[in-house]
Every structure is written in C-alpha cells, then in structure tokens.
C-alpha positions in Angstrom: 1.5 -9.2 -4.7 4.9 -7.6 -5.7 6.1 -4.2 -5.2 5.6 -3.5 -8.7 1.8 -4.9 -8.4 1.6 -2.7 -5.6 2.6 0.6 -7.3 0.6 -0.3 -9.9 -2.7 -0.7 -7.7 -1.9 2.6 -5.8 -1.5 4.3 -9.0 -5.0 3.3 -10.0 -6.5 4.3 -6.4 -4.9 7.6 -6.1 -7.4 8.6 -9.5 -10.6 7.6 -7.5 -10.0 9.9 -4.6 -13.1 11.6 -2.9 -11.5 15.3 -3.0 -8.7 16.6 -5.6 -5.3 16.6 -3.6 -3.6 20.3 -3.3 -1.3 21.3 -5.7 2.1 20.4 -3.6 0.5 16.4 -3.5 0.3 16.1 -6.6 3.3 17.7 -7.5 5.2 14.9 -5.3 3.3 12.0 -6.7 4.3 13.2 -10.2 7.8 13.4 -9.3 8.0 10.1 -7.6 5.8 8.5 -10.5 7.7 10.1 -13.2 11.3 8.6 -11.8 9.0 4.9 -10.7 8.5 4.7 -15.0 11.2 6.7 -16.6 14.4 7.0 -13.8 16.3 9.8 -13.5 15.3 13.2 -14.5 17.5 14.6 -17.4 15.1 17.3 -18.5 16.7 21.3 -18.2 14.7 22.9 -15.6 12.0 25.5 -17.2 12.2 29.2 -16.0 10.5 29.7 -12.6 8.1 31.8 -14.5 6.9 28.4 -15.7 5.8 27.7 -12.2 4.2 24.1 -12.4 6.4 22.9 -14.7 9.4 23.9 -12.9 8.0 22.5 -9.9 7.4 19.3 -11.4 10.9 18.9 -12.9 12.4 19.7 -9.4 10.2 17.2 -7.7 11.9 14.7 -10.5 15.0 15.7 -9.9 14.5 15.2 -6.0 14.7 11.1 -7.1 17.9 11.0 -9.2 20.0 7.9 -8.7 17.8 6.7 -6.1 16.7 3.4 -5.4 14.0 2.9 -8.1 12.1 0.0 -5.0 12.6 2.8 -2.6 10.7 5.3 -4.5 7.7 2.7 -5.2 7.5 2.2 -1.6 7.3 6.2 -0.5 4.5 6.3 -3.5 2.6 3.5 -2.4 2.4 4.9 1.4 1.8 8.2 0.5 -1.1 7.4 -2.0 -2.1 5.3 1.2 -1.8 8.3 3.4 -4.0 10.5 0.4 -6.6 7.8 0.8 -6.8 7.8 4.4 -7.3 11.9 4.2 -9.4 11.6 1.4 -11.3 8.5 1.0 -11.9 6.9 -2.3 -14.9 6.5 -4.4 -16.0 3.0 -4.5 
C-alpha cells in the first residue's frame, strides 16, 4: 500500500475503537486529519469561550505549511498507538 492507502485505512480503524479516546486525542486527530484533506488552516480562531472549537482550530493551525506526507505519517502511528491502548472491535 501507499501512504495515502495507509491514512486512509487508519482513518477507518480509528472509528472502530473499543473505548472513546479523551477529548485531547481526538482533538489531535481532528487537527492532523483536517490539514491531511484540506491543508493549511485559514479559519479565525473562535473565542476561547468556544472551547472545543477553538481547540480544534489551534490543533489545525499546529500543521500549517507542513509536510502534508509528514502529517499522514504522525496520524497513521498515532491511530496505531490508539489501537494498541484501545483495541478495536472486529
């Protein structure tokens, strides 16, 4: 497989995990997914008030002008490492 088939397999896996990941996991995986499909974060970062959502812009923002492969590669071992503390459900 290719690095794209990759992401897109650990993408799939990461939904069929045993336990819900804590809020700060899946805050990372959305900001490394988000920037994986769309690139670089241009959206104005909402109030803090807006906790989650500012949160999950930031995260995005963490990946600006990085290398798009590099990314895929942190996602795919993370979701690896999620899998290993979780399990998956088969």
């Amino acid at each position: 497989m290719n690095l794209e088939e990759d992401f897109n397999v650990a993408a799939e896996r990461v939904m069929n995990l045993n336990q819900k990941p804590t809020n700060n996991e899946l805050i990372k995986l959305y900001g490394m997914y988000k920037f994986i499909k769309l690139g670089n974060c241009e959206a104005t970062i909402p109030f803090k008030f807006f906790l989650v959502d500012h949160l999950k812009v930031t995260e995005w923002y963490k990946h600006n002008n990085r290398c798009r492969d590099d990314v895929m590669r942190e996602y795919i071992i993370f979701v690896e490492s999620l899998i290993n503390k979780y399990g998956v459900k088969n």
